[in-house]
C-alpha positions as a printed Julia matrix, in Angstrom:
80×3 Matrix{Float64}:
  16.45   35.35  -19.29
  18.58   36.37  -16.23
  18.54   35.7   -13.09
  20.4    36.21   -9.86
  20.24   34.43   -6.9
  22.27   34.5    -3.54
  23.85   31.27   -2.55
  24.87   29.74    0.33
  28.89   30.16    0.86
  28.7    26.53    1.47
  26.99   25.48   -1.72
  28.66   28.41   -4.08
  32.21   25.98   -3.3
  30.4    22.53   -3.96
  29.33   24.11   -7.31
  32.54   25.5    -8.15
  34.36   21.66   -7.24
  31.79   20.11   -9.3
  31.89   22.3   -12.38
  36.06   22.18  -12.04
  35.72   18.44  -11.6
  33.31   18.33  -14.94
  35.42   20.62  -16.35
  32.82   22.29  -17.79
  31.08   26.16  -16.79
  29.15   26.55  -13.87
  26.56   28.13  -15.89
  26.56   24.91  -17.78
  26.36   22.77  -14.29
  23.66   24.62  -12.92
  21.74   24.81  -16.15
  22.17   20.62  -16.4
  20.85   20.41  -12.97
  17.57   22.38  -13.44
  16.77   20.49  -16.79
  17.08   17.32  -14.67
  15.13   18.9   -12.15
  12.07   20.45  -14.29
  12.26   16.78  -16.69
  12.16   14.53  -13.85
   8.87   12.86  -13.64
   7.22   14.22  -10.38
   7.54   11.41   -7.42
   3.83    9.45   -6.86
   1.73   10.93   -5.05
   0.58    7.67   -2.67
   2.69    5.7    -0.85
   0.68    3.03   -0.66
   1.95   -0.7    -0.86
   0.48   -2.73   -3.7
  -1.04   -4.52   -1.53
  -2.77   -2.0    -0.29
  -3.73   -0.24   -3.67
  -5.22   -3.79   -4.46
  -7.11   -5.06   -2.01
 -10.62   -5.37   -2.75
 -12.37   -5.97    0.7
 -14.21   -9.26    1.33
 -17.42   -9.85   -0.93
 -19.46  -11.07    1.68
 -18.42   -8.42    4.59
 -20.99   -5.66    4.87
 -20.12   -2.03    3.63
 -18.99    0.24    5.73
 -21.27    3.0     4.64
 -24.02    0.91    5.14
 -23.51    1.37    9.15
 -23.34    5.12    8.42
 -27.39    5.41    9.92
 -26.63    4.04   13.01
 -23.76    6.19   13.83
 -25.06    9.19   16.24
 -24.93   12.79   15.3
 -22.06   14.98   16.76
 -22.66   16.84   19.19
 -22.68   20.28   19.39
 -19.87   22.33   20.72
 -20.92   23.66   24.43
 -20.36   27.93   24.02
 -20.8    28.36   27.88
């Protein structure tokens, strides 16, 4: 497959230093870094603390669903 793709003056030179640095093709360099990108595992989707993630609420604490009754209906939007 080919494709082509317009880049950035800016990164065009950083690939160029990198692949003369590597002193390999910048076909090669660009190929490496979208296997690395397309193999990486993708990044979690919570950011959560562990803590967090584990806490199990207090045992004797009431549900909060169980207040869900009491809580009044919303009101409806006013058109005029």
């Amino acid at each position: 497959m080919q494709i082509t793709i317009d880049l950035p003056q800016d990164l065009e030179q950083d690939l160029i230093r990198q692949a003369t640095q590597s002193n390999i093709p910048i076909q090669t360099l660009i190929l490496q870094a979208l296997r690395q990108l397309t193999q990486t595992a993708p990044s979690p989707v919570s950011q959560w603390s562990d803590a967090v993630l584990s806490y199990s609420g207090i045992p004797d604490f009431p549900a909060f669903e169980s207040y869900r009754d009491e809580l009044l209906p919303p009101r409806e939007p006013e058109l005029f």
